[in-house]
DOLOVO-737956 format. One line per field, with one value per residue (C-alpha): chain; x, y, z. Coordinates in nm, 3 decimals. Layout:
REM DOLOVO-737956
chain = [A, ...]
east = [X, ...]
north = [Y, ...]
up = [Z, ...]
REM end
This chain:
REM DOLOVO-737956
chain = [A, A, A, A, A, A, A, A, A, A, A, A, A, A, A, A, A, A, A, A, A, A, A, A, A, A, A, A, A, A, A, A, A, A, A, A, A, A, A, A, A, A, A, A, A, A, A, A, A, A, A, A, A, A, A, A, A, A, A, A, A, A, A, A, A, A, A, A, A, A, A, A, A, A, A, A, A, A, A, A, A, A, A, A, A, A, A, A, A, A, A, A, A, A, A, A, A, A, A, A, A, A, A, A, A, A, A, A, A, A, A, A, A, A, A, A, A, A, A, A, A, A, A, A, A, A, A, A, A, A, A, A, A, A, A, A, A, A, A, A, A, A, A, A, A, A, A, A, A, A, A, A, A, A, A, A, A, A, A, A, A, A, A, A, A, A, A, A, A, A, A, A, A, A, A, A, A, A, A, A, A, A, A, A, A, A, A, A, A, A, A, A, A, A, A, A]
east = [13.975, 14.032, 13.849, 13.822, 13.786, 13.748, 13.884, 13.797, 14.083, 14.038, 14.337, 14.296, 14.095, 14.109, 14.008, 14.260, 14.206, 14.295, 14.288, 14.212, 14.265, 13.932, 13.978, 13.627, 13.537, 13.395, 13.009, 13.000, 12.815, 12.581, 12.687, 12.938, 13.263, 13.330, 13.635, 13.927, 13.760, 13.885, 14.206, 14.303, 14.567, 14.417, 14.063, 13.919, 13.723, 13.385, 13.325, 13.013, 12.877, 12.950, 13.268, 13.521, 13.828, 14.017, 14.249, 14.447, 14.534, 14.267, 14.457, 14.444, 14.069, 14.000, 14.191, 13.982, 13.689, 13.787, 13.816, 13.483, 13.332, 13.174, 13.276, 13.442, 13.176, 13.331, 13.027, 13.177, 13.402, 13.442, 13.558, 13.906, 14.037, 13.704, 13.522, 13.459, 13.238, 13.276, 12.907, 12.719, 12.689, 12.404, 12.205, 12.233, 12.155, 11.802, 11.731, 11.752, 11.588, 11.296, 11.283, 11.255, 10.944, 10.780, 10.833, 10.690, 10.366, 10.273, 10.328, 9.973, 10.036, 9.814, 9.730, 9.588, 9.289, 9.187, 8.837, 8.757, 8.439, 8.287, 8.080, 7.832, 7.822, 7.506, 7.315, 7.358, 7.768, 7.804, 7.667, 7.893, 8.212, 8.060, 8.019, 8.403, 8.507, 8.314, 8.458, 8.785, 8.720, 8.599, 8.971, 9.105, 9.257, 9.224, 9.048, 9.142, 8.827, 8.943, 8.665, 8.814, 8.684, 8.756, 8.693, 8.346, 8.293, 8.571, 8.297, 8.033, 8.235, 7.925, 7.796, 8.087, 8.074, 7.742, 7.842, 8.179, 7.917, 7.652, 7.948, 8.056, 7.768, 7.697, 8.021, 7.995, 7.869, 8.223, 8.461, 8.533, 8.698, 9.001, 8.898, 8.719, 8.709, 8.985, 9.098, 9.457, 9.483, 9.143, 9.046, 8.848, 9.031, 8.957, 9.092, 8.881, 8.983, 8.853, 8.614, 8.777]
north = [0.766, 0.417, 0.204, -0.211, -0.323, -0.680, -0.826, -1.164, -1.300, -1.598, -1.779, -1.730, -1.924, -1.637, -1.258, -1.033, -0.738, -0.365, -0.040, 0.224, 0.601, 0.791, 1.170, 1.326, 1.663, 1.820, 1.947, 2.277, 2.480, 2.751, 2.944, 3.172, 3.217, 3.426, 3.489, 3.206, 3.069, 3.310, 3.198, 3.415, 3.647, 3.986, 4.063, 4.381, 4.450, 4.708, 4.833, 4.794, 5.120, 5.052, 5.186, 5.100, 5.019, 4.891, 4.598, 4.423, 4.108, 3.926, 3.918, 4.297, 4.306, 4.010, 4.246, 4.570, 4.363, 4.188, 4.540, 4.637, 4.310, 4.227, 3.939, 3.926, 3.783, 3.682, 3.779, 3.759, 3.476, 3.435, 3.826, 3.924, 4.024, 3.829, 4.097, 4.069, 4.295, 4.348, 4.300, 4.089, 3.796, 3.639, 3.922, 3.911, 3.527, 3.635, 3.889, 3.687, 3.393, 3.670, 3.744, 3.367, 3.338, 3.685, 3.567, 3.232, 3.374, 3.604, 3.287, 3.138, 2.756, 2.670, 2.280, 2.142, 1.822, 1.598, 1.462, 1.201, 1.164, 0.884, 0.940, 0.716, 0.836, 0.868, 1.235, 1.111, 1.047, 1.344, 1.557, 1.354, 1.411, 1.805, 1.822, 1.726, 1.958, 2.237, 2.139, 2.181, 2.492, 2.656, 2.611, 2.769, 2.441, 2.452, 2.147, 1.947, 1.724, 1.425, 1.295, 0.934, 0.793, 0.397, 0.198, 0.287, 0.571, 0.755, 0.744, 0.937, 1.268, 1.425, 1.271, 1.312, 1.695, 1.731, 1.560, 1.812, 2.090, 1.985, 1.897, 2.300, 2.444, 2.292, 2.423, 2.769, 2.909, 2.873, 2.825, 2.913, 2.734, 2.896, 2.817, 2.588, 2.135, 1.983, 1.667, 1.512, 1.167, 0.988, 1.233, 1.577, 1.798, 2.122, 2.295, 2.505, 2.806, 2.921, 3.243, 3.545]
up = [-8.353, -8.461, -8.671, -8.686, -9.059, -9.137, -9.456, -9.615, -9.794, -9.991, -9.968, -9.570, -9.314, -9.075, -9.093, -9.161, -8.942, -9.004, -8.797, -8.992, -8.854, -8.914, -8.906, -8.778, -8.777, -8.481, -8.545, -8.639, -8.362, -8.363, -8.069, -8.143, -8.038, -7.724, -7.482, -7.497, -7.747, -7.982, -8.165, -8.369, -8.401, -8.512, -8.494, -8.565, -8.238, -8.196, -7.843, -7.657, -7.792, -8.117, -8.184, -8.409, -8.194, -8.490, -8.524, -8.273, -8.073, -7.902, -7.630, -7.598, -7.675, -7.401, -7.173, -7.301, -7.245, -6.923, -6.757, -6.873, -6.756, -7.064, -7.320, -7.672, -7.898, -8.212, -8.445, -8.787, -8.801, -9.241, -9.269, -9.323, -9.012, -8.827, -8.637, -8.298, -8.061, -7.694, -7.560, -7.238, -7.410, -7.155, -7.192, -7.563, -7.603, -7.364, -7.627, -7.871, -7.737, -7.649, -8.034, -8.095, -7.919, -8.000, -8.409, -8.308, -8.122, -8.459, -8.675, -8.745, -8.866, -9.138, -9.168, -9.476, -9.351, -9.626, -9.699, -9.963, -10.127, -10.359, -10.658, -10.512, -10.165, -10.006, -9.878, -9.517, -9.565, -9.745, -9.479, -9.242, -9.448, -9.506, -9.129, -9.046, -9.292, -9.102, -8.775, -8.969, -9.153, -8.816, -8.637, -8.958, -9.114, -9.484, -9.635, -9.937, -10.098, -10.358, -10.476, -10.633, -10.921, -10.984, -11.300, -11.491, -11.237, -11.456, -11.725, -11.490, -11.447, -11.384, -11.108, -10.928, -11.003, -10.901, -10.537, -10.557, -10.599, -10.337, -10.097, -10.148, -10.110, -9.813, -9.626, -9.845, -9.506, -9.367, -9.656, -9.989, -10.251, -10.393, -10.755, -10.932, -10.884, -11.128, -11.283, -11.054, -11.268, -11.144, -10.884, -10.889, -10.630, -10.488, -10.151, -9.981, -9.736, -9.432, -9.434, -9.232]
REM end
């Protein structure tokens, strides 16, 4: 692959113009190696039942395994000779796209919603804000409550506690803090769980 690269010379009133060869490596793939695309010259090769067939050419195991009717899967590439198995490799890529999505079904994703209070908010906007954090709680979303403090407010810590409080008490029926409201820089913060 060749590169342009454009120089500015001073003395110059024209570009000067360079080609550059640019080595790129390929991307390094996932998938492993299987069949032909196995290049090297011993491999120590384990037969579909799992025995040790010891070490040899590949072109002696792709023979072993072309009679079979099965693939050479080259599934440890960095050992010393790589090790190579004879195996169905589209059955085993189904398998283990089949574990892929059983391991995704039993994961349970866990998203953290944020509500902010004021010191000075009203009874009416904190039940608002209290009743979003229910409808959060109840899907299983944990819930993170900053209650900001700004200028003189910072000198009122106690009012803002006392909303904190109310505010948790009213969602107590379906969440539970996980410990008590603390001091982030200006903000009292305190995340609240789910009930089970």
């Amino acid at each position: 692959m060749f590169e342009c690269v454009n120089l500015y010379a001073d003395d110059f009133n024209h570009s000067l113009f360079i080609f550059i060869k640019i080595w790129r490596c390929p991307t390094i793939s996932k998938e492993l190696a299987i069949n032909e695309q196995i290049r090297d010259k011993e491999i120590r090769v384990i037969s579909d039942n799992g025995e040790q067939l010891g070490v040899m050419s590949a072109k002696e195991a792709q023979t072993i395994a072309n009679n079979k009717n099965l693939d050479l899967v080259m599934i440890s590439p960095n050992a010393n000779p790589p090790v190579c198995k004879i195996m169905d490799y589209g059955k085993y890529k189904y398998e283990q796209s089949r574990k892929e999505k059983e391991s995704k079904k039993k994961q349970k994703v866990v998203n953290i919603k944020e509500v902010r209070l004021r010191p000075g908010i009203e009874a009416n906007d904190l039940n608002t804000k209290a009743n979003q954090a229910i409808k959060f709680l109840k899907k299983g979303d944990k819930v993170k409550v900053e209650l900001r403090f700004r200028g003189r407010e910072l000198g009122h810590k106690d009012i803002g506690k006392e909303v904190m409080l109310k505010f948790i008490d009213i969602v107590k029926e379906f969440g539970e803090p996980t410990k008590a409201p603390a001091f982030e820089g200006n903000n009292m913060v305190v995340m609240i769980d789910p009930k089970k």
